[in-house]
MIMI-907290 format. One record per residue: residue number from 1; x, y, z of N, C-alpha, C, O in turn. Coordinates in nm, 2 decimals. Layout:
N
GUTI    n     n.u     n.v     n.w    ca.u    ca.v    ca.w     c.u     c.v     c.w     o.u     o.v     o.w
GUTI  NUM       X       Y       Z       X       Y       Z       X       Y       Z       X       Y       Z
...
This chain:
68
GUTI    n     n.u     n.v     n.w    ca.u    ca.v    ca.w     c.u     c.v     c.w     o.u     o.v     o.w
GUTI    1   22.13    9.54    0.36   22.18    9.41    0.37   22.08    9.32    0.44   22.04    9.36    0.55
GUTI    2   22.04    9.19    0.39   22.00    9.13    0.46   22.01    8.99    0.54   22.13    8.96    0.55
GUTI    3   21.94    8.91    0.60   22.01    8.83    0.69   22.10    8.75    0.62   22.22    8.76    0.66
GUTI    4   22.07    8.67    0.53   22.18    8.62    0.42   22.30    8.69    0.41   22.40    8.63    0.46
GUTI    5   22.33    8.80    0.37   22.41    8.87    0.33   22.49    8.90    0.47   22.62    8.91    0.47
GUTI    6   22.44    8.90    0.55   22.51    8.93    0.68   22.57    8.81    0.72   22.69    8.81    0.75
GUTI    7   22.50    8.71    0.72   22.57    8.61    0.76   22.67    8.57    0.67   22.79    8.58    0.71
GUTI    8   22.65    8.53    0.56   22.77    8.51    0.46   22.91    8.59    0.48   23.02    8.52    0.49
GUTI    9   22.90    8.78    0.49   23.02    8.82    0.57   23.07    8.78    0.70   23.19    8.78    0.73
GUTI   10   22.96    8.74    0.80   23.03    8.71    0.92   23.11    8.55    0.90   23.21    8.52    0.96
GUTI   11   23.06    8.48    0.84   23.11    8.34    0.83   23.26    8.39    0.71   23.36    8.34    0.76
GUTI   12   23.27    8.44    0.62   23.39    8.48    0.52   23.48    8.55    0.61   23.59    8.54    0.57
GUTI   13   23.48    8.62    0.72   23.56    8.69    0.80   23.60    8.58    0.93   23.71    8.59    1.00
GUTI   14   23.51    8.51    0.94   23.53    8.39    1.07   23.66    8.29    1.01   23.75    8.24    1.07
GUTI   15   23.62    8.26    0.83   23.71    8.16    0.77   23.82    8.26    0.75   23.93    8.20    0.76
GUTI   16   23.83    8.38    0.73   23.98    8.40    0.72   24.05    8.43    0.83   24.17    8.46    0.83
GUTI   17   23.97    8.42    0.92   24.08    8.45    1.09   24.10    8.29    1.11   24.16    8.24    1.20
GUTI   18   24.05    8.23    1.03   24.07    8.02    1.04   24.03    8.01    1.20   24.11    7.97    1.29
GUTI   19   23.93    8.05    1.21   23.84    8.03    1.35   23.70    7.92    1.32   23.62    7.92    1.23
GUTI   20   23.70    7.85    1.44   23.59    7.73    1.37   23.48    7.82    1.42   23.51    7.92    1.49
GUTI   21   23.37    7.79    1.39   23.21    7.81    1.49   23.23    7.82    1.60   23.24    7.93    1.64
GUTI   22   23.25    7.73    1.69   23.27    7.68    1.76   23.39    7.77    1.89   23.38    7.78    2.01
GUTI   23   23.50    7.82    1.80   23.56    7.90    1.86   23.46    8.08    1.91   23.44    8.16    2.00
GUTI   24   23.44    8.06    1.80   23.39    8.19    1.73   23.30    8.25    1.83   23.30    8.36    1.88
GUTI   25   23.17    8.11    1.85   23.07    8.15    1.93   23.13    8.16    2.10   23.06    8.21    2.19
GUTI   26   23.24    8.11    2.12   23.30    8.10    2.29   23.34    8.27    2.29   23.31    8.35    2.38
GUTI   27   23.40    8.30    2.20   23.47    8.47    2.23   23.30    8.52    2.20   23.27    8.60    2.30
GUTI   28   23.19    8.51    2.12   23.11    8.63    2.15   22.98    8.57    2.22   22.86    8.59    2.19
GUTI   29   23.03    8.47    2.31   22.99    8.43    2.41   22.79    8.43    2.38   22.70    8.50    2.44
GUTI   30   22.79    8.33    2.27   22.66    8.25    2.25   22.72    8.14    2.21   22.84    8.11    2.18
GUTI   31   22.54    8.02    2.19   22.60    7.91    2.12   22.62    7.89    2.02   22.56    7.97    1.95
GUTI   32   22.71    7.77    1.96   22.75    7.74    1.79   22.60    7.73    1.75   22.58    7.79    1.64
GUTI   33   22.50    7.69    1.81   22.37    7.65    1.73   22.33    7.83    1.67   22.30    7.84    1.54
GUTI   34   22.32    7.92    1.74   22.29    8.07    1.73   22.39    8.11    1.59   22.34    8.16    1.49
GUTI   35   22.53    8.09    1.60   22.59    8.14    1.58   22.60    8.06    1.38   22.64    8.10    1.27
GUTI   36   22.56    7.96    1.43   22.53    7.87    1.24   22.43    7.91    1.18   22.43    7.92    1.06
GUTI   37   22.31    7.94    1.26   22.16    7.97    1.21   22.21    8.14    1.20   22.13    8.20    1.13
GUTI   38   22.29    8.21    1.25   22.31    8.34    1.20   22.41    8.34    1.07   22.40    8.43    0.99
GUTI   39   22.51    8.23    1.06   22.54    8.29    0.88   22.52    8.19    0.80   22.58    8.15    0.70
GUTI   40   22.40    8.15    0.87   22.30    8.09    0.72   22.18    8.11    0.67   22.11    8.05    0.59
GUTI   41   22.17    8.27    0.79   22.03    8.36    0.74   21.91    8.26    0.79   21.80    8.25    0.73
GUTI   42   21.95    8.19    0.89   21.83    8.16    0.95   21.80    8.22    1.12   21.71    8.19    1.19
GUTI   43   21.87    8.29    1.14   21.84    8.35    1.21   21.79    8.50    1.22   21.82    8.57    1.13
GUTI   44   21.71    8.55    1.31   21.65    8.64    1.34   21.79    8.81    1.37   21.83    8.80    1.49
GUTI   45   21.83    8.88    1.32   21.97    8.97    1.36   21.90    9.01    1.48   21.78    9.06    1.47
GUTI   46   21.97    8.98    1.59   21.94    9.08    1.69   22.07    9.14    1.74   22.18    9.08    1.75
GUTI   47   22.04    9.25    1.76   22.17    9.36    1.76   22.25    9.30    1.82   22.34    9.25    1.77
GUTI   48   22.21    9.30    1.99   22.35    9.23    2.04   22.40    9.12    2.03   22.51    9.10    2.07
GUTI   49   22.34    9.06    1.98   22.41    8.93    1.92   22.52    8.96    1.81   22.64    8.93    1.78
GUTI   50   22.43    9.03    1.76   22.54    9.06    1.62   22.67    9.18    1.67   22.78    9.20    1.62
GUTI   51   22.62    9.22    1.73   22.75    9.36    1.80   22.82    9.25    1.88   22.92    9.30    1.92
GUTI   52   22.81    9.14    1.91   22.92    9.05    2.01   22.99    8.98    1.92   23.11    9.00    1.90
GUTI   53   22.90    8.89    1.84   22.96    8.85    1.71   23.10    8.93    1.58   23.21    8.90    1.52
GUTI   54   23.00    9.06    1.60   23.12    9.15    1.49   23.24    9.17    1.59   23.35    9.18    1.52
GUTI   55   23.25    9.19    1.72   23.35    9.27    1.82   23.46    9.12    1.86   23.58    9.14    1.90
GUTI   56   23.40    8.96    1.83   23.44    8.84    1.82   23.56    8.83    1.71   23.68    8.80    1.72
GUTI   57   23.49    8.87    1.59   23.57    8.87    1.46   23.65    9.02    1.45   23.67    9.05    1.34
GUTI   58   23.68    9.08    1.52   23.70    9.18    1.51   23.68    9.32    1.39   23.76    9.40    1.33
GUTI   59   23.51    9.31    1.39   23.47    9.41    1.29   23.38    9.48    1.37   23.32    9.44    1.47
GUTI   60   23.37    9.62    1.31   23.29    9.70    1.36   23.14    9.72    1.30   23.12    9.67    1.19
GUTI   61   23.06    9.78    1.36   22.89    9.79    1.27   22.94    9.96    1.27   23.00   10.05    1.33
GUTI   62   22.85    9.92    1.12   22.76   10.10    1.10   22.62   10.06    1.04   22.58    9.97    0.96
GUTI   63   22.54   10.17    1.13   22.41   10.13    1.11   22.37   10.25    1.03   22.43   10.36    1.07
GUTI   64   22.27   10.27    0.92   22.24   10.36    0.86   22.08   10.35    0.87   22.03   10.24    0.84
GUTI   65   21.99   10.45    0.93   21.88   10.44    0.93   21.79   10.52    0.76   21.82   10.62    0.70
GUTI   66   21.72   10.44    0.75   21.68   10.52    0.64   21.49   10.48    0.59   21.45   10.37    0.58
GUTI   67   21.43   10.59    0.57   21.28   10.65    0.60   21.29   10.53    0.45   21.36   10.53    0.35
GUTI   68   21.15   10.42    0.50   21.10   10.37    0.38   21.02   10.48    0.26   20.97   10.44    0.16
């Protein structure tokens, strides 16, 4: 999955809890600016951001490591 793709789920899961940005970024406590540039794949994923973000919307991560 990549940043696009991640963000697109986090923003599809943000619109069906009908939570603005703005709410969204106060519960996983960064800013709306962070939090737009992450589901429009202009952001960089950094874990905890995204582990605050998914635990905000109430989703969980699975991370799968895998040998290029």
């Amino acid at each position: 999955m990549d940043a696009a793709q991640i963000g697109a789920a986090l923003r599809a899961r943000r619109h069906a809890l009908d939570l603005t940005q703005v709410e969204t970024a106060d519960l996983a406590d960064i800013s709306p600016r962070v939090l737009s540039d992450l589901e429009n794949g202009r952001e960089t994923v950094r874990l905890d951001i995204l582990a605050a973000v998914a635990n905000a919307l109430g989703l969980s991560l699975n991370l799968t490591v895998q040998a290029p």
